[in-house]
C-alpha positions in Angstrom: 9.4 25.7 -2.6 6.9 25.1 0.3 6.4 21.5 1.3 3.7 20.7 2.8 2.9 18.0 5.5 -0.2 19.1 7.8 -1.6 17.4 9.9 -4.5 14.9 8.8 -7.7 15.1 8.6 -9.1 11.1 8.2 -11.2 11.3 5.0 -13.5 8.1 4.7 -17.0 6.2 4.0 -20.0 8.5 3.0 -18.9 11.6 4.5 -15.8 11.2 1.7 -18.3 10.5 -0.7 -20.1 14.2 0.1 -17.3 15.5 0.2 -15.9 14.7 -3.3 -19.3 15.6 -4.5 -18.8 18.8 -2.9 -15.6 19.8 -4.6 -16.5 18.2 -8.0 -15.6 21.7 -9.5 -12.6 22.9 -7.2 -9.8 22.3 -10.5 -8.1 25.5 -9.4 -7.7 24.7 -5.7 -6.4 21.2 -6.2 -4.2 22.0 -8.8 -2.8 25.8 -7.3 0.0 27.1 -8.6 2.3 29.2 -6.0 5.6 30.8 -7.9 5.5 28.3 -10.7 4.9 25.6 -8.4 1.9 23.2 -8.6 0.2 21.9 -5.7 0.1 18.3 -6.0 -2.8 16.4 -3.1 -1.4 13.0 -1.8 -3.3 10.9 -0.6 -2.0 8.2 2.1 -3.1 6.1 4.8 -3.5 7.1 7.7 -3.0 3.9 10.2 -1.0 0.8 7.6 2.0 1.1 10.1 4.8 1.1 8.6 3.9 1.7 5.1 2.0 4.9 6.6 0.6 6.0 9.6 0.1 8.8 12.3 2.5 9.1 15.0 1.5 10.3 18.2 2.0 13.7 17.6 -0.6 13.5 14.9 1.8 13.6 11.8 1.7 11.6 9.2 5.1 9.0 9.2 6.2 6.0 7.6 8.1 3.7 4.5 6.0 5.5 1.8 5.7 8.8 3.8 9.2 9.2 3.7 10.0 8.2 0.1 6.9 10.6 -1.0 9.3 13.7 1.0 12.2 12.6 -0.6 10.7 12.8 -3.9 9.3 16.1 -3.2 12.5 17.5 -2.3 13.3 16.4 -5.9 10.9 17.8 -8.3 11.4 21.8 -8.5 8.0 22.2 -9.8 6.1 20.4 -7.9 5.2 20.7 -4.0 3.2 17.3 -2.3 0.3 18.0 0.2 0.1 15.0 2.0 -3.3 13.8 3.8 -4.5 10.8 5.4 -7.5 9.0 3.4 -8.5 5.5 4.0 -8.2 3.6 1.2 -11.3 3.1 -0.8 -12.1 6.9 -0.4 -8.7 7.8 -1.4 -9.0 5.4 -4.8 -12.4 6.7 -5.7 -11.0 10.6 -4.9 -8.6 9.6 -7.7 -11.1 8.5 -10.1 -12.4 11.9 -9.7 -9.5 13.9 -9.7 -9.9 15.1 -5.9 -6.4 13.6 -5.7 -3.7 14.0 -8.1 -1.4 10.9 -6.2 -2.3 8.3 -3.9 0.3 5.8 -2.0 -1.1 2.6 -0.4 1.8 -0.2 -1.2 -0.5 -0.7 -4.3 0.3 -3.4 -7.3 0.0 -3.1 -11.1 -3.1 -4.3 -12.3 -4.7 -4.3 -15.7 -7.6 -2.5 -14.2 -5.3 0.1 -12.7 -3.1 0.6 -16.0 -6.3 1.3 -17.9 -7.3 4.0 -15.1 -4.5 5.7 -13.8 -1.1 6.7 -14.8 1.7 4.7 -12.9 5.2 5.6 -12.8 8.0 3.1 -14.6 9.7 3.0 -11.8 8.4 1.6 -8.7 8.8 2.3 -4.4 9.2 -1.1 -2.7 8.0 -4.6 -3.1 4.8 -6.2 -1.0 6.3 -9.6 -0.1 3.5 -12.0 0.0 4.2 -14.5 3.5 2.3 -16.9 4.9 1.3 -16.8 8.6 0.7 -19.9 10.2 -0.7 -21.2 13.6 2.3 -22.8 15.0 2.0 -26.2 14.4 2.8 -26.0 11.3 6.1 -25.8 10.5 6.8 -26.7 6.6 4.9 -24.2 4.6 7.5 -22.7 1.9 4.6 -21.6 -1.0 0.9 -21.5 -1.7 0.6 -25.2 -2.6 1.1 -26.3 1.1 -2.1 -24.4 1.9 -4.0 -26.9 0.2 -6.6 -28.3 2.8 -5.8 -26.1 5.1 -8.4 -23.0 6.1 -7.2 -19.7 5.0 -8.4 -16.7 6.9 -11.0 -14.7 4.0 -9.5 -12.1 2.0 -10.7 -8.9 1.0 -12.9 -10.1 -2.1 -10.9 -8.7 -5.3 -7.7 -7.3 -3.4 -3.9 -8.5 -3.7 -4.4 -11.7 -1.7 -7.5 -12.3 -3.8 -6.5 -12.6 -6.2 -2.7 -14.0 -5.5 -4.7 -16.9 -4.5 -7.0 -16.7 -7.4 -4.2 -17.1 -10.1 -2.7 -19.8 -7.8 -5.8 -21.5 -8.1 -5.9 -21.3 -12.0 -2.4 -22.0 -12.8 -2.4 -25.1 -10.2 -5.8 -27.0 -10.7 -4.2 -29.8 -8.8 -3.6 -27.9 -5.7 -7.1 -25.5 -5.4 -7.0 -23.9 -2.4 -10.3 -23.4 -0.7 -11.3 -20.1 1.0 -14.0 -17.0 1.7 -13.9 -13.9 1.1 -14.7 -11.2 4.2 -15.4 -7.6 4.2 -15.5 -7.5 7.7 -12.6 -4.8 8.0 -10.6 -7.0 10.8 -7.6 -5.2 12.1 -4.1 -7.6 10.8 -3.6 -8.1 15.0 -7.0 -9.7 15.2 -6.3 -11.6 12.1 -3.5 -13.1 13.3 -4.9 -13.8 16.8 -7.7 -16.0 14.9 -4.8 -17.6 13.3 -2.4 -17.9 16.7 -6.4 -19.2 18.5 -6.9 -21.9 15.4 -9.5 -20.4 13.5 -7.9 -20.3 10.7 -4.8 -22.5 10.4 -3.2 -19.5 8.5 -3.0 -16.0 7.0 -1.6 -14.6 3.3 -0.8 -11.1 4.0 2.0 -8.7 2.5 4.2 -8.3 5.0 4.6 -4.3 4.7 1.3 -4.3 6.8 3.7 -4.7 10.0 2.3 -8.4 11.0 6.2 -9.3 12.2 5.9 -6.4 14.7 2.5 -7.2 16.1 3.7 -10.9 16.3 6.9 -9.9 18.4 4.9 -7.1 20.7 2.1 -9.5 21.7 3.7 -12.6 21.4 1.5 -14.3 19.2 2.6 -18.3 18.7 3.0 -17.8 14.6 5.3 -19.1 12.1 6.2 -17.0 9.3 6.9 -18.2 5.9 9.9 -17.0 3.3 7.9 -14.7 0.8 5.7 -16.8 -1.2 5.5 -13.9 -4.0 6.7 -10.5 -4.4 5.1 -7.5 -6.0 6.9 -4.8 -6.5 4.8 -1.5 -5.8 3.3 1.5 -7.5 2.3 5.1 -6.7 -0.7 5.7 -8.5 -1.8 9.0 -10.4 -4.6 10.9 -11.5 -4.7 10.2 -15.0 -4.8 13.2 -17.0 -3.1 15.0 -19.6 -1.6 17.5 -17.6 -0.2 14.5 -15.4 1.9 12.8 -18.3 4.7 15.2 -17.1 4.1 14.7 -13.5 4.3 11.0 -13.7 7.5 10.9 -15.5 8.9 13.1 -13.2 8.3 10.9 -10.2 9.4 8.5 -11.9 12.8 10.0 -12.3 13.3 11.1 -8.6 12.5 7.1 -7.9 15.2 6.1 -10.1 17.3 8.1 -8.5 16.6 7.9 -4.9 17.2 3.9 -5.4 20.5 4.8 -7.4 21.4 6.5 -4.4 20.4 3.6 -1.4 17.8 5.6 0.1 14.7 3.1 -1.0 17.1 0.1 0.4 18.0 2.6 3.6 14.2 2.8 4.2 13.3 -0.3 3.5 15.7 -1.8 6.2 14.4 0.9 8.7 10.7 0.2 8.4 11.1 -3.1 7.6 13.8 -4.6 9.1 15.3 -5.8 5.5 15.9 -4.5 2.0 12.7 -5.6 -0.2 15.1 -4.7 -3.1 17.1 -7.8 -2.9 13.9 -9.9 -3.6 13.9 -8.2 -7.1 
C-alpha cells in the first residue's frame, strides 16, 4: 500500500477554522479508498520536539511520528497521511471529522471518552516532573510545591488539572497558582523559572525540557516523575471507525510485545516510559 508522509502544511487559528468550514462536505476525499485501502488523515504537531516535530528538511519526525509509521506498516487496510496541525485546530478538526486520528501525547479524560474513540491500548506515558530554580533541591511530589509560585498552566489542560485534583484530594497542602494562555515557548518557561519568576514549572517531560536545559545550560533541578499518564491516540468517533480503532489498537499491542515502543522511547527520550507503568 502507499504510505504517505508529505511534507506539512502548518494548519492553525482562524485560517483552520475557514478551512474546516470549507471542507465540511469533503466525506469522500478524507475517507478515499485506493485498491481497498482507506486513506486515513493524521493529524500531528508540528514543533513538540520529540513527541513530533519538523526536521530541517521539512519532514515531519519524532517519538509519536515514528510509532504512527510503524503502525501503518501494520494495518493492510489502512494507509496514514500524516500532517502537521497545531493542536487546538487539530482537536476541533476531529470534532468535525476533517481528521480521522490525531497524536499529541494526549491523556484519557472523561470529556475525551465521551467524544472520541480511543484505542485500549496506549503509545507512551507523559511523566509529570517538576522543574525547579536551583535552589531548591528536595522536591519529590506536588505537596512540596505548597507556597511556592508555580509558573500558570494552560487553563483546563494536563497540568491543570494534575494540579486541580492535587488540590482536591490534599486540602491540607492547596497549592496556589494562575492560569496563562499566553502560548510561552517550554525554553522561555523554564528561563522564567532558571531567572526566579517562578520558583518552578510542572510540565510532562515528553515536551523535551531536559534537552533545552542541557543545550542552554539553564541552572534547573529536575524532579523524579511526580505522576505518569500513560497516552492515547485519539480518533474520529464514528461508526465506521469502530474497526479502525480496534485495529490500532492491535498493531500497539504488538509493536510493545515486540520492544519497539521501549526502543523509541529510549531514543527520543533517553529512557523507557514503560517501566514507570
Amino acid at each position: 500500500m502507499v504510505k504517505n508522509y508529505r511534507k506539512i502544511p502548518i494548519i492553525s487559528g482562524l485560517f483552520a477554522l475557514m478551512l474546516l468550514g470549507a471542507c465540511g462536505g469533503e466525506e469522500t476525499d478524507k475517507n478515499a479508498m485506493a485498491d481497498g485501502v482507506r486513506s486515513i488523515e493524521v493529524a500531528v504537531p508540528p514543533d513538540s520536539k520529540p513527541l513530533s516535530y519538523t526536521d530541517e528538511n521539512g519532514e515531519l519526525t519524532g517519538y509519536e511520528i515514528e510509532i504512527l509509521k510503524a503502525v501503518d506498516e501494520k494495518l493492510k487496510d489502512f494507509s496514514f497521511d500524516l500532517v502537521g496541525v497545531h493542536d487546538s485546530a487539530a482537536e476541533i478538526g476531529l470534532d468535525t471529522g476533517k481528521y480521522q486520528m490525531i497524536a499529541q501525547g494526549l491523556f484519557r479524560s472523561p470529556t475525551r471518552e465521551e467524544k472520541y474513540l480511543i484505542p485500549d491500548q496506549h503509545n507512551g506515558a507523559s511523566l509529570m516532573r517538576v522543574y525547579s530554580n536551583e535552589k531548591f533541591t528536595d522536591i519529590d511530589s506536588l505537596g512540596d510545591l505548597v507556597g511556592k509560585t508555580i509558573s500558570p498552566p494552560t487553563p483546563s489542560g494536563g497540568v491543570y488539572n494534575l494540579l486541580m485534583a492535587h488540590n482536591k484530594e490534599n486540602p491540607d497542602k492547596e497549592l496556589k497558582f494562575d492560569t496563562s494562555d499566553a502560548g510561552l515557548t517550554v525554553a522561555e518557561r523554564l528561563k522564567d523559572v532558571e531567572s526566579g519568576k517562578y520558583d518552578v514549572l510542572v510540565l510532562p517531560s515528553n515536551l523535551g525540557a531536559a534537552d533545552i536545559i542541557e543545550m542552554q545550560s539553564l541552572k534547573i533541578n529536575i524532579s523524579d516523575p511526580v505522576k505518569v499518564f500513560p497516552t492515547f491516540f485519539m480518533i474520529h468517533n464514528s461508526e465506521e471507525n469502530q474497526d479502525f480503532a480496534s485495529q490500532v489498537s492491535t498493531a500497539l499491542s504488538e509493536l510493545k510485545e515486540e520492544g519497539m515502543l521501549s526502543e523509541l522511547s529510549i531514543k527520543y527520550y533517553g529512557e523507557d516510559v514503560f517501566l514507570f507503568e
